[in-house]
C-alpha positions as CSV (number, residue, x, y, z in Angstrom):
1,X,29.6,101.3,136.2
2,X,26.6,102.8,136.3
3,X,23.3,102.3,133.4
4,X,22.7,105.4,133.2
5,X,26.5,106.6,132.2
6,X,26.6,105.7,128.4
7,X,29.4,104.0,127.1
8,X,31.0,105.1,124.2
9,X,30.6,103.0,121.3
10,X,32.6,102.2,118.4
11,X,31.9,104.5,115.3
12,X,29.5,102.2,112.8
13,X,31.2,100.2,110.1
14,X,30.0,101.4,107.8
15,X,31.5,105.0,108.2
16,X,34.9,103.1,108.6
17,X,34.9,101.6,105.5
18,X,33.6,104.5,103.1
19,X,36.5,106.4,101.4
20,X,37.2,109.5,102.3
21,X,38.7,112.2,100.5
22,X,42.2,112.3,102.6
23,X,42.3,108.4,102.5
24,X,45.1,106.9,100.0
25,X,44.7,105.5,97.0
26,X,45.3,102.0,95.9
27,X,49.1,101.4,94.3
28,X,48.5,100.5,90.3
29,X,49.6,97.3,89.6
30,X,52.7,97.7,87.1
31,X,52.5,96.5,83.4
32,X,54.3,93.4,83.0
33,X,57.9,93.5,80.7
34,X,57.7,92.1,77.7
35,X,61.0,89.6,78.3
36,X,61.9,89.0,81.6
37,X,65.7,89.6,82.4
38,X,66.9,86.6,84.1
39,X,68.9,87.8,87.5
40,X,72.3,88.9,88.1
41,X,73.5,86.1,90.1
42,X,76.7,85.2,88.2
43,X,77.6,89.3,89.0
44,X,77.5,89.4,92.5
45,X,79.6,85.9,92.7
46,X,82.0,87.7,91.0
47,X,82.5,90.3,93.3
48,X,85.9,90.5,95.4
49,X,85.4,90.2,99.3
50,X,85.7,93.6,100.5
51,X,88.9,94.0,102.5
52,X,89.1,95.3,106.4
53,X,90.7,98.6,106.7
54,X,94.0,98.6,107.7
55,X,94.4,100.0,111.4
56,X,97.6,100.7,111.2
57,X,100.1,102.6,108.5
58,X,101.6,100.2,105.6
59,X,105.6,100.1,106.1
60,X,107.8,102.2,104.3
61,X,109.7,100.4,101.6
62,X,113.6,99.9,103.1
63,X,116.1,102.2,100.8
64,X,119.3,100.5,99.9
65,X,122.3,101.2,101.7
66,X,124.6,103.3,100.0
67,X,128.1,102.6,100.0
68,X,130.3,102.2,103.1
69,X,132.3,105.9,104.3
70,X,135.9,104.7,104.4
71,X,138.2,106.9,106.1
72,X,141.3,108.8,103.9
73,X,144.3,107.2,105.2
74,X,147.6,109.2,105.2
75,X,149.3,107.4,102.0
76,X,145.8,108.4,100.0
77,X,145.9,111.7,101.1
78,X,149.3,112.0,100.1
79,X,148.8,110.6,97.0
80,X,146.2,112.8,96.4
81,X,148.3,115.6,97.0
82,X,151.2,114.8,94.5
83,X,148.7,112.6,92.0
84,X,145.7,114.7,91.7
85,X,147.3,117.6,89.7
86,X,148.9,116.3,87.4
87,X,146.4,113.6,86.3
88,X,144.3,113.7,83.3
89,X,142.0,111.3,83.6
90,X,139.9,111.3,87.4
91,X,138.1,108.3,87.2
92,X,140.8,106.3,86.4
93,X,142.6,107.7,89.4
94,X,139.4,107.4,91.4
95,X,139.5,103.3,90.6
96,X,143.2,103.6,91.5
97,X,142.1,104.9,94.8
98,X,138.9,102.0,94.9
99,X,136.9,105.4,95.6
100,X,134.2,107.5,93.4
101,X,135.4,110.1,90.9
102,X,133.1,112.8,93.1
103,X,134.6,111.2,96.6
104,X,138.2,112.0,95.3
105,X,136.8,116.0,93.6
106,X,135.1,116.5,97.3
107,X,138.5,115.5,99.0
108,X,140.8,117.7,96.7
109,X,138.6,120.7,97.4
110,X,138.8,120.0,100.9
111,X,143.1,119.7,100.7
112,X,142.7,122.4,98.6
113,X,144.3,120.6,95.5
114,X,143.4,122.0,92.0
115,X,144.3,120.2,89.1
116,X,146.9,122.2,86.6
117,X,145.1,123.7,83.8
118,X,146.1,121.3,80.5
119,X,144.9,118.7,82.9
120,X,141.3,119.8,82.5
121,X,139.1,118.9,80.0
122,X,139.1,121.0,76.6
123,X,138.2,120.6,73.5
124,X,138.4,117.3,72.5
125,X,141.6,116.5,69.7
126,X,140.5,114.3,66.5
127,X,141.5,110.6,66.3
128,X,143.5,110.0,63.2
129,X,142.6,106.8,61.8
């Protein structure tokens, strides 16, 4: 480089150091607490692990199977058929039949069977004691 060419030099230190309005200010130091709280390590000990997300759906609970269909074989359909009308008390009938009261109703609607009309449940008659 050339003498004459004047090399730029560094701004004097003491303009560097001088505060300036745009400069910022100096944090305050804080007061000090009158009892120090001792730290919250026995908290964070305490803390579950935080489990992964699951990346796949949970399973469905299984339902329980319901009872077995067993098919109406022709002596059950026939008793049903001479039985049925005449009998007062279903559920009894049902157990005869090792079938559900609403099994056996679901079949006589579908044979068309009604039950006879002092076979249905009325009023109920006083026990005498």
């Amino acid at each position: 480089m050339n003498d004459e060419t004047p090399m730029l030099a560094a701004p004097p230190a003491a303009e560097v150091s001088s505060p300036s309005p745009a400069a910022p200010k100096k944090a305050r130091k804080k007061p000090a607490k009158a009892k120090a709280m001792p730290k919250k390590a026995a908290r964070s000990s305490a803390r579950k692990p935080v489990k992964a997300k699951a990346t796949s759906r949970p399973k469905k609970a299984v339902k329980a199977k319901g009872p077995a269909r067993v098919e109406w074989s022709k002596e059950d359909v026939r008793r049903m058929k001479t039985e049925f009308p005449t009998t007062p008390d279903v559920a009894r009938f049902a157990r005869s039949l090792k079938r559900s009261p609403g099994s056996v109703y679901q079949k006589a609607y579908a044979l068309g069977v009604r039950r006879k009309n002092n076979n249905r449940g009325g009023p109920r008659k006083r026990r005498r004691a």
